[in-house]
C-alpha positions as a LaTeX table, in Angstrom:
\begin{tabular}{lrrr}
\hline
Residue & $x$ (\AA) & $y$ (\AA) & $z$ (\AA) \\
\hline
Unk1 & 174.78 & 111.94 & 129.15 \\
Unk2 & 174.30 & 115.51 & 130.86 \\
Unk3 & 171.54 & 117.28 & 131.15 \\
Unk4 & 172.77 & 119.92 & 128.24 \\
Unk5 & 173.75 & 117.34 & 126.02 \\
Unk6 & 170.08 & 115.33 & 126.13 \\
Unk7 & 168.70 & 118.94 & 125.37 \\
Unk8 & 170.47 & 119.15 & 122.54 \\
Unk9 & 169.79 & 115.58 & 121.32 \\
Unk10 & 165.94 & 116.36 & 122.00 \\
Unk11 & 166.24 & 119.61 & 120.31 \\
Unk12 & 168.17 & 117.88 & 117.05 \\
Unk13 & 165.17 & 115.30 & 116.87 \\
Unk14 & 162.74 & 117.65 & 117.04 \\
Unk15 & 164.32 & 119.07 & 114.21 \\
Unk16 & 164.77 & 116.64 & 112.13 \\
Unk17 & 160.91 & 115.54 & 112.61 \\
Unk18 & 159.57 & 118.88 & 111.92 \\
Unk19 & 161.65 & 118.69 & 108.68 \\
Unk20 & 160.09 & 115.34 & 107.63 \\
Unk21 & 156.21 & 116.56 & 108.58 \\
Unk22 & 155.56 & 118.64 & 105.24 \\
Unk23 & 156.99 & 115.32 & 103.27 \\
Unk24 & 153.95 & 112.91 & 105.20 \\
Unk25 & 151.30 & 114.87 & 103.75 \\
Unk26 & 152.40 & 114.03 & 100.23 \\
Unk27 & 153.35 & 110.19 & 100.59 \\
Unk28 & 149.84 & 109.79 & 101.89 \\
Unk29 & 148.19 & 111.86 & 99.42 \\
Unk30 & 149.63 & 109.62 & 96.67 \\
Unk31 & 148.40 & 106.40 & 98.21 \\
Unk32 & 145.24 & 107.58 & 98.67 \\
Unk33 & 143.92 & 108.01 & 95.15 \\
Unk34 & 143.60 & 111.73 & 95.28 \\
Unk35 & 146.21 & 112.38 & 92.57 \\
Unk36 & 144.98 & 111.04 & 89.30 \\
Unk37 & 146.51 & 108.56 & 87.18 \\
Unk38 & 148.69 & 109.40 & 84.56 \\
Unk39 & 148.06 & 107.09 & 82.04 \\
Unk40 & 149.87 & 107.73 & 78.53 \\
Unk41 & 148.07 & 106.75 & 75.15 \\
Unk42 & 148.02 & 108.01 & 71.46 \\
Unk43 & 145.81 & 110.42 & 69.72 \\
Unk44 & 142.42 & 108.83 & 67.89 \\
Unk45 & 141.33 & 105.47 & 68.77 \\
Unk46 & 143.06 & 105.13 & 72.27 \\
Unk47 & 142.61 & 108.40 & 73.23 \\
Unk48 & 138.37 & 107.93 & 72.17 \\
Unk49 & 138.06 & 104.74 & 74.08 \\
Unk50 & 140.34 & 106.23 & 77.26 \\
Unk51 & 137.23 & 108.74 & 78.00 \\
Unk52 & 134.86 & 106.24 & 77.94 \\
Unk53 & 137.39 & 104.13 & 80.70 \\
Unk54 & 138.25 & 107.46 & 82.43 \\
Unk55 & 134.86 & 107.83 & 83.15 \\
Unk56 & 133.86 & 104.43 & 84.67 \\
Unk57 & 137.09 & 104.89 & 86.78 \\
Unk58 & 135.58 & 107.78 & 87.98 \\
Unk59 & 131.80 & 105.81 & 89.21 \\
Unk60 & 134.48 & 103.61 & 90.67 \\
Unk61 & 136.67 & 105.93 & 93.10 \\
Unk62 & 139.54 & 106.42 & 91.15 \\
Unk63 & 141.11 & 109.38 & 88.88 \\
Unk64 & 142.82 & 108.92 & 86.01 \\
Unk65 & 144.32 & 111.52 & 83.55 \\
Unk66 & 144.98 & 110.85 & 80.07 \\
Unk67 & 148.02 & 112.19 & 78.41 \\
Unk68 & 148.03 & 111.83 & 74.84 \\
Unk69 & 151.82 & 111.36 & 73.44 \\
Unk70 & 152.52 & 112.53 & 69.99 \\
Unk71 & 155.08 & 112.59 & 66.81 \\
Unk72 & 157.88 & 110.25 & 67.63 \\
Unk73 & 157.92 & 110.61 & 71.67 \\
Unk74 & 158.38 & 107.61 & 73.91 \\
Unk75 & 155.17 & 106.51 & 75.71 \\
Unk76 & 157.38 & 103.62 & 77.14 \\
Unk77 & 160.01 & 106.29 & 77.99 \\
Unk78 & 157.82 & 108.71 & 80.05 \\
Unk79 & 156.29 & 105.50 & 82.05 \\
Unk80 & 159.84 & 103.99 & 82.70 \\
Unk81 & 161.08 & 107.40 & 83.83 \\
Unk82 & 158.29 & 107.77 & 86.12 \\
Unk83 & 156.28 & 111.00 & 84.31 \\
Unk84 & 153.66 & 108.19 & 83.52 \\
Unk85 & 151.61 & 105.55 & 85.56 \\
Unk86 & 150.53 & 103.71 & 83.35 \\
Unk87 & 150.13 & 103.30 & 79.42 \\
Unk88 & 147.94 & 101.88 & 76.77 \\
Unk89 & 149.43 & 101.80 & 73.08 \\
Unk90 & 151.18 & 98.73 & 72.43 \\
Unk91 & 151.19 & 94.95 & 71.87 \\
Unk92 & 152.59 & 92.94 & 73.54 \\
Unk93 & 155.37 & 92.00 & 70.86 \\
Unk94 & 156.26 & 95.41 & 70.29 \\
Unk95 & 156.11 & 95.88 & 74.31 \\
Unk96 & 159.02 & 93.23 & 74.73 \\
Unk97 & 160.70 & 94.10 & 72.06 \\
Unk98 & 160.62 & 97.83 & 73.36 \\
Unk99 & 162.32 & 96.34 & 76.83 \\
Unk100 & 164.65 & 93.85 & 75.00 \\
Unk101 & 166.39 & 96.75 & 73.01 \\
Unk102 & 166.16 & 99.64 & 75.76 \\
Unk103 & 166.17 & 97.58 & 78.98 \\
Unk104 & 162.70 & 99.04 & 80.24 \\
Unk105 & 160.92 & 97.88 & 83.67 \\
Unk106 & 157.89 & 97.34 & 82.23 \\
Unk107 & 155.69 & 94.83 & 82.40 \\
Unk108 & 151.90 & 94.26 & 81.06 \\
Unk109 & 149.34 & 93.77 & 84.01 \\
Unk110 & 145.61 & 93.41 & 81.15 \\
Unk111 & 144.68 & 92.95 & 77.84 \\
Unk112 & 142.76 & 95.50 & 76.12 \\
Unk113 & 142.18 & 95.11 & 72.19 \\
Unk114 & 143.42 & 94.11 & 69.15 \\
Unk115 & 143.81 & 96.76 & 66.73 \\
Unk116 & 144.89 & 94.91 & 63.27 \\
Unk117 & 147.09 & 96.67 & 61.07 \\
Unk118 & 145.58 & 96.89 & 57.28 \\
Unk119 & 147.55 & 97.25 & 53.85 \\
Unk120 & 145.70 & 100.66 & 52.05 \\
Unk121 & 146.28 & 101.72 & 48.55 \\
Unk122 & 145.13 & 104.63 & 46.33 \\
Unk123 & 146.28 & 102.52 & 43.15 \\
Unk124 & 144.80 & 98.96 & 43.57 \\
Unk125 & 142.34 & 97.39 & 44.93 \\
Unk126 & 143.74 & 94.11 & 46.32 \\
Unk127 & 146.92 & 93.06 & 47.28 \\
Unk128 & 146.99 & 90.57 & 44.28 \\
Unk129 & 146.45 & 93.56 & 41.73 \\
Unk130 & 149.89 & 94.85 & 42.48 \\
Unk131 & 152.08 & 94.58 & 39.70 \\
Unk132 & 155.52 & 93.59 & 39.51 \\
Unk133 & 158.07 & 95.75 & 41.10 \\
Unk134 & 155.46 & 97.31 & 43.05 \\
Unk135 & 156.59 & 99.71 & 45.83 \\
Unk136 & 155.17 & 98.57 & 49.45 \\
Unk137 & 155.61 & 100.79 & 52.33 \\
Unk138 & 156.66 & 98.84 & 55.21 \\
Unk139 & 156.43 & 99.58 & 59.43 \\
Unk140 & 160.37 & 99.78 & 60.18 \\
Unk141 & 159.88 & 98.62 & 63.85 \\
Unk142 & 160.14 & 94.73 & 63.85 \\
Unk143 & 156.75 & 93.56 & 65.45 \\
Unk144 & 154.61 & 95.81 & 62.89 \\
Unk145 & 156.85 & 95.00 & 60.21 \\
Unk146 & 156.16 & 90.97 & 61.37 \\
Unk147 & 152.66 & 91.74 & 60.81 \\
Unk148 & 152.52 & 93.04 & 57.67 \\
Unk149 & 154.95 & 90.63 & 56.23 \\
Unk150 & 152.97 & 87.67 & 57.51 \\
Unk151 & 150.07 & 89.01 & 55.75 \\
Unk152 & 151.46 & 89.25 & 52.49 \\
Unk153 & 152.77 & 85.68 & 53.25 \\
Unk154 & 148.79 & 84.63 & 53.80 \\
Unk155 & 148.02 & 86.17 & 50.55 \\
Unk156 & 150.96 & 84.76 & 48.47 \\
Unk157 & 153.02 & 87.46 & 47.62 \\
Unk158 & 155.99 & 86.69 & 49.72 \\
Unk159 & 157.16 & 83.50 & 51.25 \\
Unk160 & 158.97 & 83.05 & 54.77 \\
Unk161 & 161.51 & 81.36 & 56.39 \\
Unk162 & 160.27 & 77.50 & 57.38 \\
Unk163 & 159.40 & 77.52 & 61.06 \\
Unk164 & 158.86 & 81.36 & 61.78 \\
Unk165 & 156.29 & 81.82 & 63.94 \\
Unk166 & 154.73 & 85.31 & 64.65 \\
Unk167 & 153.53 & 83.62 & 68.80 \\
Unk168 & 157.64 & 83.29 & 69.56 \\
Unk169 & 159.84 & 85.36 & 66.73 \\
Unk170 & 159.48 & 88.23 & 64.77 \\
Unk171 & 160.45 & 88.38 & 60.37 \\
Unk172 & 162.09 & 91.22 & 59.12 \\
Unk173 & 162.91 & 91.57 & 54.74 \\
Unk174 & 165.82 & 89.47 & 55.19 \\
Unk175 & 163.51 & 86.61 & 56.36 \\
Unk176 & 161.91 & 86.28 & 53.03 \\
Unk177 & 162.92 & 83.45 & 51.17 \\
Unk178 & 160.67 & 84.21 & 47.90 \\
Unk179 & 159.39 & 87.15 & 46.46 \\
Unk180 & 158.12 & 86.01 & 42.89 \\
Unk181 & 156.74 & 89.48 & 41.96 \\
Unk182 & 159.49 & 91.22 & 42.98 \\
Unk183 & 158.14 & 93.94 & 45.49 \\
Unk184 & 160.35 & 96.56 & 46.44 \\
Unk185 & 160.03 & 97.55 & 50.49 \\
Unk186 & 160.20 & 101.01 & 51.61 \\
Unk187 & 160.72 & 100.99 & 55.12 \\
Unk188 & 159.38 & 104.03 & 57.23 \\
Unk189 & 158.36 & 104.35 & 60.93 \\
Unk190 & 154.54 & 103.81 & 61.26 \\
Unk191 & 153.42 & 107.58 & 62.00 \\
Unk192 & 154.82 & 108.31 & 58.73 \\
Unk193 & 153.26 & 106.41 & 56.69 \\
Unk194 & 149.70 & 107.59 & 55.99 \\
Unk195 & 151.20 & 110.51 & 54.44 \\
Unk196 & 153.49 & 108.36 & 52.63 \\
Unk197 & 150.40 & 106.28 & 50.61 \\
Unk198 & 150.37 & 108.41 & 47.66 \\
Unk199 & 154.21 & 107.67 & 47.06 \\
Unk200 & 153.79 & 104.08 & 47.21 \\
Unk201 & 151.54 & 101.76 & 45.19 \\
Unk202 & 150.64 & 100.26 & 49.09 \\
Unk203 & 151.44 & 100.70 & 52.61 \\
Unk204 & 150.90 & 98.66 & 55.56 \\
Unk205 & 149.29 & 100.73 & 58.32 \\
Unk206 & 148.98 & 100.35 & 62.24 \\
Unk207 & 145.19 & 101.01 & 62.77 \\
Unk208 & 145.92 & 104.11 & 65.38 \\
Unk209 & 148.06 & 106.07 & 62.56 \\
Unk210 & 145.39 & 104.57 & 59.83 \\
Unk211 & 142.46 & 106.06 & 62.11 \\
Unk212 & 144.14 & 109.56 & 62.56 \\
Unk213 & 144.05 & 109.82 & 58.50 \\
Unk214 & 140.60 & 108.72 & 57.96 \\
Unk215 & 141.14 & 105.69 & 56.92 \\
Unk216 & 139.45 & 102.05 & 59.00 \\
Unk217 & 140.32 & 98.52 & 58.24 \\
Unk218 & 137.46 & 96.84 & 57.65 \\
Unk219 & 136.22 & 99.73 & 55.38 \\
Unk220 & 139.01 & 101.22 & 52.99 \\
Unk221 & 141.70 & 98.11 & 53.91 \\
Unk222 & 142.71 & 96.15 & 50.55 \\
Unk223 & 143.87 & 93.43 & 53.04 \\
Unk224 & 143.61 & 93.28 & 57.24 \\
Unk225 & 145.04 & 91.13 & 59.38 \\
Unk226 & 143.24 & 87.87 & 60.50 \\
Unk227 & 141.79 & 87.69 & 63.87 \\
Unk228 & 142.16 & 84.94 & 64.66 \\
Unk229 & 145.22 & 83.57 & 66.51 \\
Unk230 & 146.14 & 87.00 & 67.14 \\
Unk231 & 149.61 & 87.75 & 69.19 \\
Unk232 & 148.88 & 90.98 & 68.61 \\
Unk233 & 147.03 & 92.02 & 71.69 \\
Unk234 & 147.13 & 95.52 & 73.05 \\
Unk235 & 147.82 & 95.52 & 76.82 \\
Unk236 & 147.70 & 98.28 & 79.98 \\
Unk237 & 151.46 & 97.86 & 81.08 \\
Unk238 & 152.99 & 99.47 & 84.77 \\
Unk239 & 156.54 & 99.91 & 85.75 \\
Unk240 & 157.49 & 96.74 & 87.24 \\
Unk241 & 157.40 & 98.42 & 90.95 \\
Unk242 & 153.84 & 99.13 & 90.37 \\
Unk243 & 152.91 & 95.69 & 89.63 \\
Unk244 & 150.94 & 95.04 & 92.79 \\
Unk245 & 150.17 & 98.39 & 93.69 \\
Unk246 & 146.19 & 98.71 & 94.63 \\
Unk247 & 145.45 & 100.91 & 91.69 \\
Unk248 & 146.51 & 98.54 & 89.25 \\
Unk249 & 143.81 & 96.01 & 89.02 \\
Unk250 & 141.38 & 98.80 & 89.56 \\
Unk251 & 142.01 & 100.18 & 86.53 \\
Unk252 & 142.41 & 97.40 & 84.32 \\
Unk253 & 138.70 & 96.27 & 86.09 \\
Unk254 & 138.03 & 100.04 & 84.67 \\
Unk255 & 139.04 & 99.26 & 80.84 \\
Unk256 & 137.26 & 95.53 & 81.16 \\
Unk257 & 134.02 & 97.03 & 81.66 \\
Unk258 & 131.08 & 96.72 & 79.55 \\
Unk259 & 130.66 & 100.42 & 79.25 \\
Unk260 & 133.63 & 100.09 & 77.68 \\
Unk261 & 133.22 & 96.87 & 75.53 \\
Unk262 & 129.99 & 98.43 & 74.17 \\
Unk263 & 131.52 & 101.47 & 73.18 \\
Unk264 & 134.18 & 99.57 & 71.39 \\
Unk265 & 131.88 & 97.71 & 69.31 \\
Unk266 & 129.57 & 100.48 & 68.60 \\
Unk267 & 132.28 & 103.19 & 68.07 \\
Unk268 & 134.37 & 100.74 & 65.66 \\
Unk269 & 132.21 & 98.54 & 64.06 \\
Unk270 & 134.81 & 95.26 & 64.20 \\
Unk271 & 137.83 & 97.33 & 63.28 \\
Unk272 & 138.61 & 97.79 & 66.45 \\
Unk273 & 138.32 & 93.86 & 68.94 \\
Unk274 & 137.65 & 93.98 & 72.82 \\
Unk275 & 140.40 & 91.32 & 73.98 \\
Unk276 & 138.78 & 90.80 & 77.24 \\
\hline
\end{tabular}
């Protein structure tokens, strides 16, 4: 090589490295905890309980940001795109159903609660006052329409295929083999559905919507979910990249505190479960 060409090579590198410089800054910034978390959750009871957990992150070293998602966007969507780090919403049901149907990398990394869906009405006061022909309003997704169906099952109105399980399967309305008083099932999406009750003679409600509208289990509920042998537990979930990343069990150790376990039971009163 001559002596102009090496000049040139050493010029081009030095080049090229000075180009690069502004971008190390940045990588290390985000591996160092200085940007905050963006962790996605929904208005009322998540988005309560996520400033009790943002704060104990906080004692611990590490920043996280709450974004609440509202109406009918995509907390799953924003974390698999990458505008999220992390989210707190969902079941794990719902979760897998969420990545059998859309393909998401997603995967749950710690448990957080169980928040049981209820069945409210403004026209009865148990689920065996309905009358025949009754209108139900109905969660159109199929793990929260598994849930309420199984507990109308528990309480007689409806029977089920033999053999379903709500641990390995999810029901839908076709999956009911008896339905002696003749309900009729209005299927809506679950944020709808609080404004829905006075249309309906009952309506099974997700305890986040329920909460937004006033409206707890364990108080105004005609019928709640058992607790026991629950599937339904509500989980922290990372892109599947993230998995191992340092932050990740930090933050979970955040939630599965017991500033945050105390808060739970004081806050909720039993309608809302610590599942940790």
């Amino acid at each position: 090589m001559t002596r102009r060409s090496l000049l040139t090579a050493l010029a081009s590198l030095v080049i090229a490295l000075t180009a690069l410089a502004p971008l190390a800054p940045r990588a290390a910034h985000a591996q160092s905890g200085d940007r905050p978390l963006k962790v996605g959750v929904r208005g009322g009871v998540d988005e309560e309980i996520w400033e009790v957990v943002t704060r104990v992150a906080a004692k611990q070293g590490l920043k996280v940001q709450t974004i609440v998602i509202t109406g009918t966007a995509s907390p799953n969507e924003a974390l698999n795109n990458g505008d999220l780090d992390a989210n707190a919403f969902q079941h794990i049901p719902f979760l897998r159903d969420q990545i059998r149907q859309r393909g998401y990398k997603i995967v749950d990394v710690g448990n957080t609660l169980i928040s049981p869906i209820a069945f409210y009405s403004r026209k009865v006061k148990s689920l065996e006052a309905l009358p025949t022909g009754a209108r139900i309003g109905i969660p159109n997704d199929p793990s929260n329409q598994t849930r309420a169906l199984v507990i109308l099952r528990d309480h007689g109105l409806i029977q089920l295929k033999p053999g379903f399980d709500p641990y390995t399967g999810t029901a839908s309305l076709t999956d009911i083999t008896a339905n002696p008083r003749k309900l009729e099932f209005v299927e809506s999406a679950s944020v709808v559905l609080p404004r829905a009750l006075p249309d309906v003679d009952a309506a099974a409600i997700v305890n986040t919507f329920a909460y937004q509208a006033g409206l707890i289990a364990t108080r105004d509920g005609i019928a709640v979910e058992k607790k026991e042998r629950n599937p339904y537990v509500n989980v922290i979930a990372v892109r599947e990249k993230d998995r191992h990343a340092p932050w990740v069990p930090r933050l979970v150790k955040a939630y599965q505190s017991d500033e945050v376990r105390q808060f739970i039971q004081t806050r909720y009163q039993g309608s809302v479960i610590p599942a940790f």
